[in-house]
N, C-alpha and C positions, 0 to 999 in steps of 0.2 A: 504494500500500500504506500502509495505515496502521499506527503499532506502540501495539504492545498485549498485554498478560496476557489469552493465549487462555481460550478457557472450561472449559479443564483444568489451568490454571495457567502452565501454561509462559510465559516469554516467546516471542511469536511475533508477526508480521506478517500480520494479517487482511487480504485482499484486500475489495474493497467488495462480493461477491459472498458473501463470509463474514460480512463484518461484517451484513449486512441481512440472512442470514438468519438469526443468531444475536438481531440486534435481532424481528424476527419472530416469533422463536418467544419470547424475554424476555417481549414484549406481548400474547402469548397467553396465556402462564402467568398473567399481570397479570391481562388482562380475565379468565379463568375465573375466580380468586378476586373480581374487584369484580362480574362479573356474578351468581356465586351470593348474592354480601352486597346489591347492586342489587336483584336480583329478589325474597329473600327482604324486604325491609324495604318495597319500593310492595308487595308481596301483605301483608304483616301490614297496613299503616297505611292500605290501601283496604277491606279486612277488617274494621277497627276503624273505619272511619268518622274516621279523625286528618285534620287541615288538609293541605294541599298543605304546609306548611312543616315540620309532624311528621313527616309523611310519608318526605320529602327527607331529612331530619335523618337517621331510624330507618337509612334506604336506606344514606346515606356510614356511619354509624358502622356497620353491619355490612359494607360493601363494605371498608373498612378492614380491618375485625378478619379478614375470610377472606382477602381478598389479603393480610395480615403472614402469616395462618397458612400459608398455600401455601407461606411464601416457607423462614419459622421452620420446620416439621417437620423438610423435609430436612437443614436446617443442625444442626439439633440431633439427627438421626440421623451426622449425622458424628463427633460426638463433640463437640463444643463447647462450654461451661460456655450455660446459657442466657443469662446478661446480655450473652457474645459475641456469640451466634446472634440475639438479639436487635437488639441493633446494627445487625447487617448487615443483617436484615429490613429496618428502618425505613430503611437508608441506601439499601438496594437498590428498593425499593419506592415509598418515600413521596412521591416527583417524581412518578411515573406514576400512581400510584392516583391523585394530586390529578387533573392533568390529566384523567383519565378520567373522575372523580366531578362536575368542574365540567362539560365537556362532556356527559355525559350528560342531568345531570338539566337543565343550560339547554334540550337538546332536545325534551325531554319538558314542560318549561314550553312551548314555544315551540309547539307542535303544539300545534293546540285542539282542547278538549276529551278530550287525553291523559290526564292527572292525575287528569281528572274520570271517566273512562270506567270504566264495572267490569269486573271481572278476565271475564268470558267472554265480552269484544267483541275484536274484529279490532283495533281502534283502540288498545289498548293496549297491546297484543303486538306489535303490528306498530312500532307507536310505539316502543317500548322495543327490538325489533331494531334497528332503523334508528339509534336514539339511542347504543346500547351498540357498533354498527359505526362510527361513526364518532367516536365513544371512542378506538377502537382506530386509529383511521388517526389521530387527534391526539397518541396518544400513542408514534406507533410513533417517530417523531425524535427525541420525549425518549428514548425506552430505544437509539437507536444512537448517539445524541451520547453518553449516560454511557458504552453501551461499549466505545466509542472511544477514551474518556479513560481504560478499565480502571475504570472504576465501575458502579454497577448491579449488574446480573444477571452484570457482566464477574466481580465479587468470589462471587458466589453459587457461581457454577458451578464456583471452586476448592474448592467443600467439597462440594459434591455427590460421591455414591458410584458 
């Protein structure tokens, strides 16, 4: 057993059976926000015609901005001042999105002909499944190590409604 501020606040003792699936579902929430910010910024910057490096760029800075938003809404339907709800976003967040963000797009580098490929080939879409799943298995230890230690998603889930 590990001890830990469960994800409704309490003090309590997560078994590793809790703990991973509570990490599991953290890193889902993650990747849905870095995937819709992922996906929308390679379809604008393949769209646009931008470099593989504009491209990547456009992808992390909107895969940021919707995984803080996932994280910030709920916090600030709690009732939070935002510079708080803020905070926790970025404290909650900011380990995983990286991990995700760097993992992803090195995959999509690394597949040839991914980056280059246009939006209505298999190669791209398949590319970017495969690159954004295993995002998600990179990042799934960082979000049970934080909430292990009662950080991350551990701190979220005390303001959630």
């Amino acid at each position: 057993m590990t001890s830990h501020t469960d994800h409704h606040g309490r003090g309590a003792a997560l078994t590793g059976r809790e703990l991973n699936r509570l990490a599991v579902t953290a890193t889902a929430h993650c990747l849905t926000g870095c995937a819709i910010g992922e996906i929308l910024g390679l379809v604008i910057g393949t769209t646009l015609g931008l470099s593989n490096a504009w491209t990547i760029a456009l992808a992390v800075v909107l895969a940021f901005a919707f995984g803080y938003s996932f994280t910030l809404v709920p916090v600030l339907r709690s009732g939070l001042a935002f510079g708080t709800a803020l905070g926790i976003a970025l404290a909650a967040d900011t380990l995983s999105i990286t991990v995700m963000e760097i993992v992803d797009n090195v995959i999509m580098l690394l597949i040839p002909g991914a980056m280059n490929a246009g939006l209505d080939t298999w190669l791209f879409w398949a590319s970017l499944a495969v690159a954004l799943a295993v995002a998600f298995v990179a990042a799934l230890p960082v979000n049970r190590a934080l909430i292990r230690r009662g950080k991350g998603h551990a701190v979220v889930h005390q303001h959630h409604r």
